[in-house]
MIFI-685731 format. One line per field, with one value per residue (C-alpha): residue number from 1; x, y, z. Coordinates in nm, 2 decimals. Example, Ala and Ser with C-alpha at 12.3 -4.5 7.8 and 13.67 -1.06 7.14 Angstrom:
// residues 2
nr	1  2
east	1.23  1.37
north	-0.45  -0.11
up	0.78  0.71
//
This chain:
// residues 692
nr	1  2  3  4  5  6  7  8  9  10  11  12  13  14  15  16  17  18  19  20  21  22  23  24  25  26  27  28  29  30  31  32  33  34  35  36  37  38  39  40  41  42  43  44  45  46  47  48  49  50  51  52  53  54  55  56  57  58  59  60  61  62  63  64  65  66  67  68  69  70  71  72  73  74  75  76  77  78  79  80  81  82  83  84  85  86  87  88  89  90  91  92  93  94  95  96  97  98  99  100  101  102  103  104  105  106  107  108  109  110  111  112  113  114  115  116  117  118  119  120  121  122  123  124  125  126  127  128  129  130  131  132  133  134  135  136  137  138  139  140  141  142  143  144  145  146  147  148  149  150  151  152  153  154  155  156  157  158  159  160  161  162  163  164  165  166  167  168  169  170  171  172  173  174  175  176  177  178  179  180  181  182  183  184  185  186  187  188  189  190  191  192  193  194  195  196  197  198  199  200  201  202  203  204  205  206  207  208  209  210  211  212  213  214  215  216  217  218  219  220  221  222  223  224  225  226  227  228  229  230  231  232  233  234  235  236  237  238  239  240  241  242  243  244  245  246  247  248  249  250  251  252  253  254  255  256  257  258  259  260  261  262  263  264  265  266  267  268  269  270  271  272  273  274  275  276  277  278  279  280  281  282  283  284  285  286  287  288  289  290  291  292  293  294  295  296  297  298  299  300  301  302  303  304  305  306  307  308  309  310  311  312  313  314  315  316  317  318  319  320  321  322  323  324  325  326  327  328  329  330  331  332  333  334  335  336  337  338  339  340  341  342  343  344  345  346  347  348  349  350  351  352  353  354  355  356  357  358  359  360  361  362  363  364  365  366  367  368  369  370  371  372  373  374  375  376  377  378  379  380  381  382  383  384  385  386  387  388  389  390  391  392  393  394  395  396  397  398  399  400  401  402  403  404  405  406  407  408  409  410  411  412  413  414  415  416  417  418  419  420  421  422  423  424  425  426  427  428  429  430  431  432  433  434  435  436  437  438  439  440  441  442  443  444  445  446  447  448  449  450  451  452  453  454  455  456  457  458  459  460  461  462  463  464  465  466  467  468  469  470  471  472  473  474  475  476  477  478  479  480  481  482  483  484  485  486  487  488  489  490  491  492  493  494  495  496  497  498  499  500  501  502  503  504  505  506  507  508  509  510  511  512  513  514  515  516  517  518  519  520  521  522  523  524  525  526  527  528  529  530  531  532  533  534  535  536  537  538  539  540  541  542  543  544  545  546  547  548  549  550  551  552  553  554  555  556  557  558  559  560  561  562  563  564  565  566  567  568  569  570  571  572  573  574  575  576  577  578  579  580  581  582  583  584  585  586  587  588  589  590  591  592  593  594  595  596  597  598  599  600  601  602  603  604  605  606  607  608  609  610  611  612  613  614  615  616  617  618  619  620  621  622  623  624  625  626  627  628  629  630  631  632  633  634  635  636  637  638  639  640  641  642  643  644  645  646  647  648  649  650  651  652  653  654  655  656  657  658  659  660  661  662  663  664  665  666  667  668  669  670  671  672  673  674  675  676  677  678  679  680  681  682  683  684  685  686  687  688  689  690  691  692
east	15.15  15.12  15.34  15.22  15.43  15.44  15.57  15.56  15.55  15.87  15.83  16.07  16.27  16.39  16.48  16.27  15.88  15.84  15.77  15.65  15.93  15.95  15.80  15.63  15.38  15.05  15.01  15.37  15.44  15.69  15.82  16.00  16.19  16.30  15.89  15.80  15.56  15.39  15.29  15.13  15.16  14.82  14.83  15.03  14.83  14.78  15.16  15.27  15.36  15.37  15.07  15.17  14.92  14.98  14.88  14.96  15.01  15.16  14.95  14.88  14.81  14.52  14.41  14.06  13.87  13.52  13.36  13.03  12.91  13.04  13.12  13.41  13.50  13.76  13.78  14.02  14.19  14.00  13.91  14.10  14.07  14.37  14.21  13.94  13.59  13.35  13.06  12.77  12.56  12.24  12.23  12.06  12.08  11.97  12.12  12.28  12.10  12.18  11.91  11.89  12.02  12.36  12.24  12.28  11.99  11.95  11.64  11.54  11.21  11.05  11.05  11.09  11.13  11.41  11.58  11.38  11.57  11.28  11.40  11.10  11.29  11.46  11.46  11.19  11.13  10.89  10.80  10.74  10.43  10.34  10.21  9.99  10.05  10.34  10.38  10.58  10.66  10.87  11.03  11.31  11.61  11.47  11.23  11.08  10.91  10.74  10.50  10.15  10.07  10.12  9.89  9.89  9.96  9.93  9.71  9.91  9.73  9.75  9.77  9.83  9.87  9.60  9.61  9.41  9.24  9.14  9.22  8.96  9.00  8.72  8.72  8.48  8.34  8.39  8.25  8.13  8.24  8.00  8.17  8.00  8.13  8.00  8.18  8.53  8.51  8.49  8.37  8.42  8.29  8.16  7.80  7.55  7.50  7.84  7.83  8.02  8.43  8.57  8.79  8.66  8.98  8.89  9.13  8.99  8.70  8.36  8.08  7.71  7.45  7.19  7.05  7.24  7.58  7.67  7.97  7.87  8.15  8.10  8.43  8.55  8.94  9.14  9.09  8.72  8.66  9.00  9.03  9.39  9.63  9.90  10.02  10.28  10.40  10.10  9.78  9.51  9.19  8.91  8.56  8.37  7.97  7.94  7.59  7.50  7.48  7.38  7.61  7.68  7.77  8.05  8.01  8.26  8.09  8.27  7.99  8.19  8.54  8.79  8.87  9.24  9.38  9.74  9.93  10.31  10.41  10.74  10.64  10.43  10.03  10.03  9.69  9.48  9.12  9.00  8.62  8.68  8.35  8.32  8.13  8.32  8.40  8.58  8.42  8.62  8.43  8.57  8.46  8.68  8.99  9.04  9.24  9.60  9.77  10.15  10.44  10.77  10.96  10.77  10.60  10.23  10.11  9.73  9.59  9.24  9.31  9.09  8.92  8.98  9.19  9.04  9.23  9.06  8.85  8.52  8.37  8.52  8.84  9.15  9.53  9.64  10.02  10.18  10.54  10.75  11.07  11.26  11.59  11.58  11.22  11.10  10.71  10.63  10.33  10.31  10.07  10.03  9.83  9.59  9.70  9.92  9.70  9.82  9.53  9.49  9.27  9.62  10.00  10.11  10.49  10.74  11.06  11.35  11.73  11.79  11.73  11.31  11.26  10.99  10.98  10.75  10.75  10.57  10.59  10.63  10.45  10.51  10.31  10.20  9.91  9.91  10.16  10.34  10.71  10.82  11.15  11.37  11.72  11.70  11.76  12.06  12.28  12.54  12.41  12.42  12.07  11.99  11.74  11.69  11.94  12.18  11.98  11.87  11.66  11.63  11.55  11.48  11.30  11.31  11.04  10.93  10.68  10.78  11.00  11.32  11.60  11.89  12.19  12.48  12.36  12.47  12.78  12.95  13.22  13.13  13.20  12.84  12.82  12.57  12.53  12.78  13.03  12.98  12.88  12.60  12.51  12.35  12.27  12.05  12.09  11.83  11.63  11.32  11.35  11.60  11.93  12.13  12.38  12.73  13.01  13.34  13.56  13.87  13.88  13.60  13.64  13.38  13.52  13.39  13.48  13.23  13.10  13.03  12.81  12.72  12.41  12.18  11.83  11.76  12.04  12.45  12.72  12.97  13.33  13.55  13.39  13.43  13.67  13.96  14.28  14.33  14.43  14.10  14.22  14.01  14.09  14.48  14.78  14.73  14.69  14.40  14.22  13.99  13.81  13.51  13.32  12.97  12.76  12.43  12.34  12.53  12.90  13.20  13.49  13.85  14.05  13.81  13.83  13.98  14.26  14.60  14.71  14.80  14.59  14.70  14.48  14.66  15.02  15.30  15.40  15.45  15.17  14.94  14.68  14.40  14.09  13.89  13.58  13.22  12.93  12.75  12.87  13.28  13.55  13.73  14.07  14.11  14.45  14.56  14.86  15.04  14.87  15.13  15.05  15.37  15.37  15.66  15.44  15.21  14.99  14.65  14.42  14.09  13.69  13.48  13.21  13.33  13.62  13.96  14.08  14.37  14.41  14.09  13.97  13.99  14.32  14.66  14.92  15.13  15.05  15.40  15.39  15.72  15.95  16.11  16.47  16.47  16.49  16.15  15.94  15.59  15.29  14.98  14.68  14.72  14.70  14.33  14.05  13.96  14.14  14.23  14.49  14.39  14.65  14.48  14.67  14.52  14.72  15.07  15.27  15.26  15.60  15.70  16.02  16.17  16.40  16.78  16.84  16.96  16.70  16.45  16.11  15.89  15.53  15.28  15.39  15.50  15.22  14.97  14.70  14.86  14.84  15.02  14.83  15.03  14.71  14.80  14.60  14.68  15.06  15.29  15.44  15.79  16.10  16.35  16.73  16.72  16.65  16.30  16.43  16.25  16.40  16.24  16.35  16.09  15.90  15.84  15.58  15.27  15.06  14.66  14.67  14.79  15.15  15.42  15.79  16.00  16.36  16.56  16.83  16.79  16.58  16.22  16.06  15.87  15.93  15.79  15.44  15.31  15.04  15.05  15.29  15.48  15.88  16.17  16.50  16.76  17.01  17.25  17.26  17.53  17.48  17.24  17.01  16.97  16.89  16.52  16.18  15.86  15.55  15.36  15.07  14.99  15.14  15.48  15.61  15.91  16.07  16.39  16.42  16.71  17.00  16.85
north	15.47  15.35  15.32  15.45  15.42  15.70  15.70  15.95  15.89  16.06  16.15  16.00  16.24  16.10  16.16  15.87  15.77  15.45  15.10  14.80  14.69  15.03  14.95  15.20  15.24  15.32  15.67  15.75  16.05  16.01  16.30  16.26  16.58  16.51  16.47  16.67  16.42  16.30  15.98  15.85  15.43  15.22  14.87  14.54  14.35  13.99  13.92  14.10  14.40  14.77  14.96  15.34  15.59  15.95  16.26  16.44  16.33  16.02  15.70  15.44  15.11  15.00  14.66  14.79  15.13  15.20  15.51  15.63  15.90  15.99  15.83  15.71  15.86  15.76  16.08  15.88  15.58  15.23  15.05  14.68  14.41  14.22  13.95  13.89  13.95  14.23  14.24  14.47  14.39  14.55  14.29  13.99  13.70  13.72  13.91  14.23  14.51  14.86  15.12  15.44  15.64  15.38  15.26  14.92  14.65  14.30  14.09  13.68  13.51  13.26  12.90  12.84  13.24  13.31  13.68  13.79  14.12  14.42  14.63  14.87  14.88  14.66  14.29  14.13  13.78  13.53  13.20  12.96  12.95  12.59  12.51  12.25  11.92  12.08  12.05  12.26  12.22  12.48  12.37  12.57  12.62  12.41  12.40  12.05  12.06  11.75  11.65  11.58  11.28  11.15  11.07  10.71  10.70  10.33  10.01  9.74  9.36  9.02  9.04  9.35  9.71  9.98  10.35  10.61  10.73  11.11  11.06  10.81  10.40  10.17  9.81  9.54  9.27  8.88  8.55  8.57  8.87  9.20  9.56  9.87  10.24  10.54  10.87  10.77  10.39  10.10  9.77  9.40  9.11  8.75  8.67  8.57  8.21  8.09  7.89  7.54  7.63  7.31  7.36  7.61  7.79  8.05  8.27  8.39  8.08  7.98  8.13  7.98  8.16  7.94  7.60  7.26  7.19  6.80  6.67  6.32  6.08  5.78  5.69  5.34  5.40  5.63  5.98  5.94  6.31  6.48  6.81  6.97  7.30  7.36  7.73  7.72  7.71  7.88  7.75  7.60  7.38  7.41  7.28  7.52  7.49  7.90  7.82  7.44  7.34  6.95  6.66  6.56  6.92  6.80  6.45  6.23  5.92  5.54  5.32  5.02  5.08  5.31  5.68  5.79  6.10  6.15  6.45  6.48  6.78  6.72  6.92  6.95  6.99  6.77  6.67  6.87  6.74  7.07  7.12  7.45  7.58  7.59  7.26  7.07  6.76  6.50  6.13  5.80  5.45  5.17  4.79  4.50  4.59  4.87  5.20  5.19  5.58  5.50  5.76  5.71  5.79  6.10  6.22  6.13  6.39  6.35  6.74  6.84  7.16  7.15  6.85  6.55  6.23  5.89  5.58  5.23  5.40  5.22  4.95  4.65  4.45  4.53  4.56  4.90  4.95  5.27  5.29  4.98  4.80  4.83  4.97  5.33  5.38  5.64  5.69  6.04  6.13  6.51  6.71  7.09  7.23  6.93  6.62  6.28  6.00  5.63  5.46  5.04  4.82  4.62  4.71  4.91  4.85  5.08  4.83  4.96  4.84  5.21  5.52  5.61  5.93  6.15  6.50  6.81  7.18  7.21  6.93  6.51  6.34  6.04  5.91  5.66  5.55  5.66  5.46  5.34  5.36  5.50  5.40  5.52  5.34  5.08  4.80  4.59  4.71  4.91  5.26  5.62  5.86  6.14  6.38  6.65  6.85  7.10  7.27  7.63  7.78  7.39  7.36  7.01  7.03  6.76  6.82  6.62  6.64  6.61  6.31  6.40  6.44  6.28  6.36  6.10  5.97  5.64  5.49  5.44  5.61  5.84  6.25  6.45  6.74  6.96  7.24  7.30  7.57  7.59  7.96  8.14  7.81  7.86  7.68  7.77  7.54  7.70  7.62  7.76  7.86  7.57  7.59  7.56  7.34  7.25  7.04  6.88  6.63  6.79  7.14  7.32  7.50  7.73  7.90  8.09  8.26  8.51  8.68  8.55  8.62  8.58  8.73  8.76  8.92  8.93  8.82  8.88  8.75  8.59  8.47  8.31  8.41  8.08  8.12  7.96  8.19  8.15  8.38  8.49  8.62  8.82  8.84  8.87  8.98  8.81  9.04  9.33  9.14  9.35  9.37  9.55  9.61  9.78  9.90  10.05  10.27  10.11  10.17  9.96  9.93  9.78  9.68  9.88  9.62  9.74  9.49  9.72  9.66  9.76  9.86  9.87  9.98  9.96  9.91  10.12  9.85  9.95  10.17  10.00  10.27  10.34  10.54  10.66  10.82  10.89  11.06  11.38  11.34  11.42  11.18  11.22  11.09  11.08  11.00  10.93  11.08  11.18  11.17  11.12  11.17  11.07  11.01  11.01  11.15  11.39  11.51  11.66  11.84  11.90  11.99  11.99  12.17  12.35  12.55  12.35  12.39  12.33  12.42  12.55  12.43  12.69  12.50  12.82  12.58  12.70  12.54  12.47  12.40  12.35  12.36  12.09  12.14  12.10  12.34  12.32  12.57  12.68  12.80  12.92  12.97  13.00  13.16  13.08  13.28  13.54  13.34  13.55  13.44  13.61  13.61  13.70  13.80  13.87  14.09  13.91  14.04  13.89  13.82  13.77  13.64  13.81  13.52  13.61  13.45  13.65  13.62  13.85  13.91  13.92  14.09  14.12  14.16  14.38  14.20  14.43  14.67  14.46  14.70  14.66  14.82  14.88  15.01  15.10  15.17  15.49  15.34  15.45  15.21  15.20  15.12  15.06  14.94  15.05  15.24  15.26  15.22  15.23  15.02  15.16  15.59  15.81  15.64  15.80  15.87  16.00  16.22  16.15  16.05  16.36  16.53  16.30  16.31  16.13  16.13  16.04  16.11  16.40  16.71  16.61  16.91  16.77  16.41  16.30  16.37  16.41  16.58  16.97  17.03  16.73  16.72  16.54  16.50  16.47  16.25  16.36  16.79  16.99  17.22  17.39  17.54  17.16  16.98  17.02  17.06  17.14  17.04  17.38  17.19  16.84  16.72  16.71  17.10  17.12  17.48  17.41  17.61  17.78  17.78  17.45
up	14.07  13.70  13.40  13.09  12.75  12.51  12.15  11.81  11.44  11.28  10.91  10.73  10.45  10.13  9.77  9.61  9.70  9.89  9.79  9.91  10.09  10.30  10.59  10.85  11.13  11.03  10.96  10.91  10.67  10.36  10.20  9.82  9.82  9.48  9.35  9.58  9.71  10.05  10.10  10.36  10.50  10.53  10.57  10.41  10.08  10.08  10.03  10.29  10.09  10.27  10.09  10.06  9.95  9.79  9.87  9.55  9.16  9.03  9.01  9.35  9.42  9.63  9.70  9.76  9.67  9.84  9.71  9.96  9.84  9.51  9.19  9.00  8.73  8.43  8.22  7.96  7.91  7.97  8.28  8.27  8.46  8.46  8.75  8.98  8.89  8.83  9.09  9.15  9.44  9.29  9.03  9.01  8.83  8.46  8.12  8.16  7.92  7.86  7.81  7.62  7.87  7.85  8.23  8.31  8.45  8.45  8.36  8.39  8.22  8.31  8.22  7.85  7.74  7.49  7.49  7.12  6.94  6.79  6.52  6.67  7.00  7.30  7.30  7.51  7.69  7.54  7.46  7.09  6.94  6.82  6.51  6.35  6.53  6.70  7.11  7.29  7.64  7.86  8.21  8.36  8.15  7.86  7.61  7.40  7.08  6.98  6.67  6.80  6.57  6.22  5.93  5.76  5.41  5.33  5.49  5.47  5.47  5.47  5.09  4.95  5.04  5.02  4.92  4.93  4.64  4.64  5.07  5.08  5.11  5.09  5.33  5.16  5.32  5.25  5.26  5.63  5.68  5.68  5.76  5.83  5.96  6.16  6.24  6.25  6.34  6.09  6.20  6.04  6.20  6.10  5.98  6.25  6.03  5.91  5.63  5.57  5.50  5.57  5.89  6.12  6.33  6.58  6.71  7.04  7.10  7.02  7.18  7.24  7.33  7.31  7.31  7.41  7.26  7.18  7.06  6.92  6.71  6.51  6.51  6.66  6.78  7.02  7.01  6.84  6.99  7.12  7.22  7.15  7.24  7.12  7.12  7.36  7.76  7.88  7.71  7.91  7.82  8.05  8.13  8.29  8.47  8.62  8.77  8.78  9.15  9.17  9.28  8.88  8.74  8.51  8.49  8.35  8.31  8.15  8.09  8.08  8.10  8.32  8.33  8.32  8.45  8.33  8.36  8.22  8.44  8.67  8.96  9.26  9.16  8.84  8.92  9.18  9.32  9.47  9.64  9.74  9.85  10.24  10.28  9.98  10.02  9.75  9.80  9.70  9.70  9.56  9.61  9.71  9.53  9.77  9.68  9.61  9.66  9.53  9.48  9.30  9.62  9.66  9.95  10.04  10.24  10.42  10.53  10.64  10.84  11.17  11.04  11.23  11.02  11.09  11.01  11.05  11.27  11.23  11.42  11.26  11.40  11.21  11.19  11.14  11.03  10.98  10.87  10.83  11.00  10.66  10.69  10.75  10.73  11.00  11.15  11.28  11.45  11.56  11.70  11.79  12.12  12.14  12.25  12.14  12.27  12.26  12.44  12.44  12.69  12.67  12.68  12.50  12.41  12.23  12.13  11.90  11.87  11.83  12.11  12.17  12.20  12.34  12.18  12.27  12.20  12.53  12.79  12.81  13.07  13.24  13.54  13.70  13.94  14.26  14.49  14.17  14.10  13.75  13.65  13.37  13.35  13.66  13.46  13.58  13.28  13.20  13.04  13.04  13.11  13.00  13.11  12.87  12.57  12.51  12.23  12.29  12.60  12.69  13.03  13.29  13.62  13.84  14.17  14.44  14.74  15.07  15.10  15.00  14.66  14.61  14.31  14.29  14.66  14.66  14.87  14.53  14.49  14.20  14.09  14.07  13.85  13.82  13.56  13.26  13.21  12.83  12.71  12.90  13.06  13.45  13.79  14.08  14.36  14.61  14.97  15.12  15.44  15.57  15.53  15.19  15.29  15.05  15.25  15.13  15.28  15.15  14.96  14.82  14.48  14.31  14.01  13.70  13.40  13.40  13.73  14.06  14.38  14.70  14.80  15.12  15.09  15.49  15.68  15.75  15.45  15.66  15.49  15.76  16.01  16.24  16.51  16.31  16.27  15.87  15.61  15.35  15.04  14.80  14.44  14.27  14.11  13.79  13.48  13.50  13.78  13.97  14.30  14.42  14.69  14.73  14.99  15.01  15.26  15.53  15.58  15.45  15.70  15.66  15.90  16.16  16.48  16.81  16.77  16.69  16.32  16.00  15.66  15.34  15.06  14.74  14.61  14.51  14.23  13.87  13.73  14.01  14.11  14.39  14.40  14.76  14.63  14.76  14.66  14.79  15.16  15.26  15.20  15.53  15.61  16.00  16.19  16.53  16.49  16.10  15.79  15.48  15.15  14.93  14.53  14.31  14.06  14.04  14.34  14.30  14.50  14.30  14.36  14.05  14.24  14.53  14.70  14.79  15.16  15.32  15.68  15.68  16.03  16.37  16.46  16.55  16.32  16.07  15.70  15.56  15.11  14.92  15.27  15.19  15.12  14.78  14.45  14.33  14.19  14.41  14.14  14.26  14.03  13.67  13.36  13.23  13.16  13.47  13.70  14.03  14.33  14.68  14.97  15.32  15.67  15.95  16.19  16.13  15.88  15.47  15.33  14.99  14.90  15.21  15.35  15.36  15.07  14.71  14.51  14.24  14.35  14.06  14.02  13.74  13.45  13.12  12.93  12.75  12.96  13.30  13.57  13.90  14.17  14.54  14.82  15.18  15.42  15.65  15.63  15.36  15.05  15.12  14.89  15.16  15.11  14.72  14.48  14.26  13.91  13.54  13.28  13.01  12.87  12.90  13.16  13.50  13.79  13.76  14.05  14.04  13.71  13.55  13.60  13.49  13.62  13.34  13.32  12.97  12.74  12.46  12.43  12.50  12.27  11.98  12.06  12.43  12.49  12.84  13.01  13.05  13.39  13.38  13.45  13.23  13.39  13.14  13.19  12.91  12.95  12.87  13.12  13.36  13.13  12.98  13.30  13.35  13.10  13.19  12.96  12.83  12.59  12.66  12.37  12.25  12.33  12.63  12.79  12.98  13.31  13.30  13.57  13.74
//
């Protein structure tokens, strides 16, 4: 049995035409008796206007017009555009042209081309021509023109100004000077044999190409030959041997008196000795009066890269001082990989009425012969040691052989700490394979900010396990506190003995919450006798991966959901995607809302296509106690899909359609001959059957 819904499009008949607040079905007719005009309703515009098109004179409005095949043609009168824009889709982009024939194309050029006009015929795309010392270069959308060069005019000098006469100028030479020209360069340069001028200045240096050079003075006082720059910041004066290679060459040499190097810059490098071939060395002798190297409180600093530094190293008895006892004067002596050696054939004592310290990127030693004792702190004093720093990855190992280690071991009574609870600061107190033993005469606390474990590699981990009866308490109640515990492969059980008692696993306080989960094997929940599953909120059953059952087992008991006695409403499946709801029975009987209670049974539903479809088997579908009622006129029963029994108010000829056969009960005739129709067409065309 279906429904189906059936409805026609009346014409409507008025004196005026339509407009766009006359609203109709698509394809409904309008007739304008008074123009005589049929209209005929399309669709609503953008604003939700009703669009109305006619089928005779007048003028229309359209809010598109597509013409394929054909033209459009505007015999008279213009075409305006009062909005929008005018498109063509067989355009591309350029300048729109017309030709002969009135037909429209378009046209771009390329980079630097300009539209140029013909009085012979249509314009055309082209490019500038340059001219004499013109440049033009074209890029995309632009064009530069620049001037290739310029020609002098005048030749300025250093006294005067020169021009041309008849385009050409002439450059004469000097005293010491000589020019000559070929092709298009001019050359002026000095004699090879200068002649006496009095002072000589040179503005990029003198040049000797051959034979020696002396620079002899007769004069008796200071600066009897002085060589002087002056030009500025950046100006150097230099003596310069490229290929001697003996001991002496450049040789500053004072017969008799001293030789003074004296340099007025303020920085770093004021005066440099540098050897810097591979095997350079710089040699200092002096005789009795020794060498003196003094600083203004600047630093003296002693390098030689992997050479080795020798002080008072030869084989005569001295005193050698380094550093002095004044004030705040301090002596370091650093190494790198190699070692820091202090070696005497007597003691060798380090005193200070401040703190010694032994420093190392790598490791200090301090030993002693074998059977010796080494000591640090024993004397009979009061004092605090320290072994090692809070600085960085800092770290202090203490070891020892076989005899034994003791921490804070003596009968005084004393606290021991060990380890520090500042930042991401650690302690390992470890054994071999003895026992690690930690015991307390009163209570024993280990606490932590961050987290905390006990682990076993081999054996059992055992809390309170001794056969004292106590209470162990893991974790709290304080704040967002949690505990966890993990297993591997093995099982974790709680409260599992053989000794009757209760579990609990989680609370029902506040918005307190519990989670039993496991992996790829079942979560099963197994009771003795009833298992209770109570929320005041909501309750969820769900799989992300497989079916949901309930009372799935071969086990004849009834499955009871929403029995409670309370109003509550029961929902099964729901409304997403091709989501389905199957009810089974075996060979007891399915019920649906059949208890003896008032009540509306409800199913499917008037949505869209929904179809409701009632099978039986050899058995009949039976309305019983009722009647079978359609709430909506001109809706019946249909037989195999064709003939249509429909009942309704009114004649159905020209307005009900139905299939060819098909019955209408009125509900509304007259009289007998008004009563029943039969369908003669298919469509819309109804014969009553008279005397019925």
């Amino acid at each position: 049995m279906a429904i189906v819904f059936d409805k026609g499009l009346d014409p409507i008949i008025s004196d005026h035409a339509p407009s766009g607040l006359d609203y109709a079905s698509f394809g409904t007719l309008w007739v304008d008796q008074t123009a005589e005009d049929i209209y005929v309703a399309c669709n609503t515009d953008d604003a939700g206007l009703m669009i109305w098109v006619g089928t005779g004179g007048g003028s229309s409005s359209f809010s598109s017009i597509s013409v394929n095949p054909g033209n459009v043609t505007v015999s008279s009168g213009d075409v305006v555009l009062t909005a929008g824009t005018v498109k063509c889709s067989t355009f591309g982009a350029g300048v729109i042209q017309s030709n002969a024939s009135g037909n429209f194309t378009t046209s771009a050029g390329t980079d630097g081309q300009l539209l140029i006009g013909s009085s012979a015929g249509a314009p055309a795309w082209s490019t500038l021509t340059a001219g004499a010392g013109i440049v033009i270069t074209n890029a995309a959308n632009a064009i530069t023109i620049d001037a290739s060069g310029a020609t002098a005019s005048t030749f300025p000098t250093d006294s005067g100004t020169a021009t041309p006469v008849a385009g050409a100028t002439t450059v004469h030479g000097g005293t010491n000077i000589t020019t000559s020209a070929a092709g298009g360069t001019i050359t002026v340069k000095t004699t090879d044999n200068i002649g006496s001028v009095g002072t000589l200045t040179a503005g990029t240096g003198f040049t000797m190409s051959a034979g020696a050079c002396s620079v002899t003075s007769t004069s008796n006082g200071t600066q009897a030959i002085y060589f002087h720059s002056n030009a500025g910041a950046n100006e150097t004066i230099e003596v310069y041997n490229e290929k001697g290679t003996t001991a002496n060459a450049i040789y500053a040499h004072a017969a008799l008196g001293g030789i003074n190097l004296n340099a007025g810059r303020s920085a770093a490098g004021a005066i440099t000795l540098n050897a810097s071939g591979v095997a350079g060395g710089i040699s200092l002798q002096t005789g009795s009066s020794g060498i003196t190297a003094a600083t203004n409180n600047g630093v003296f600093t002693l390098t030689t890269g992997t050479g080795t530094i020798s002080i008072g190293a030869d084989a005569f008895a001295k005193t050698v001082t380094i550093g002095s006892n004044t004030t705040t004067t301090a002596v370091s002596i650093v190494s790198g990989s190699g070692n820091t050696a202090l070696t005497s054939t007597g003691l060798i004592t380090g005193t200070a009425t401040g703190a010694i310290a032994f420093t190392s990127d790598a490791s200090v030693s301090m030993e002693v012969a074998s059977g010796g004792v080494l000591n640090v702190g024993t004397a009979a004093s009061l004092s605090t040691v320290n072994i090692g720093n809070e600085i960085g990855a800092s770290a202090v190992e203490v070891d020892c052989g076989t005899g034994g280690m003791s921490l804070g071991a003596s009968a005084t009574v004393h606290s021991t700490v060990l380890g520090g609870t500042t930042g991401a600061s650690a302690t390992t107190v470890q054994a071999g394979s003895g026992n690690l033993v930690i015991n307390g005469g009163g209570a024993m606390l280990v606490d932590s900010v961050g987290n905390m474990e006990l682990n076993t590699s081999a054996g059992l981990m055992k809390i309170a396990t001794d056969a004292v009866a106590t209470t162990v308490s893991i974790g709290n109640s304080t704040g967002a506190t949690s505990v966890v515990v993990d297993v591997g492969t093995g099982d974790a059980k709680f409260g599992a003995t053989t000794t009757q008692h209760a579990t609990t696993i989680g609370s029902t306080t506040g918005s307190s919450g519990t989670t039993d989960q496991s992996g790829t094997s079942a979560l099963a929940i197994n009771g003795g006798g009833d298992v209770t599953i109570d929320a005041v909120g909501v309750a969820e059953f769900n799989s992300s991966g497989a079916a949901i059952g309930i009372g799935n087992d071969a086990v004849a008991q009834a499955i009871n959901i929403g029995t409670g006695a309370a109003a509550r409403t029961i929902t099964l499946g729901n409304a997403t995607g091709a989501t389905s709801v199957i009810v089974n029975g075996g060979t007891g009987d399915m019920d649906f809302g059949h208890n003896a209670i008032a009540h509306t049974v409800n199913i499917a539903n008037a949505t869209g296509a929904t179809t409701l479809n009632l099978h039986a088997g050899s058995g009949n579908v039976n309305v019983t106690d009722s009647d079978l009622v359609f709430g909506t006129a001109d809706k019946g029963i249909i037989f195999q899909t064709t003939l249509k029994v429909i009942s309704g108010a009114g004649s159905p000829d020209t307005v009900v359609t139905a299939p060819k056969g098909s019955l209408f009960l009125r509900t509304d005739g007259g009289n007998k001959n008004e009563m029943l129709y039969v369908n003669l067409n298919g469509a819309t065309s109804w014969n009553a059957l008279a005397g019925v």
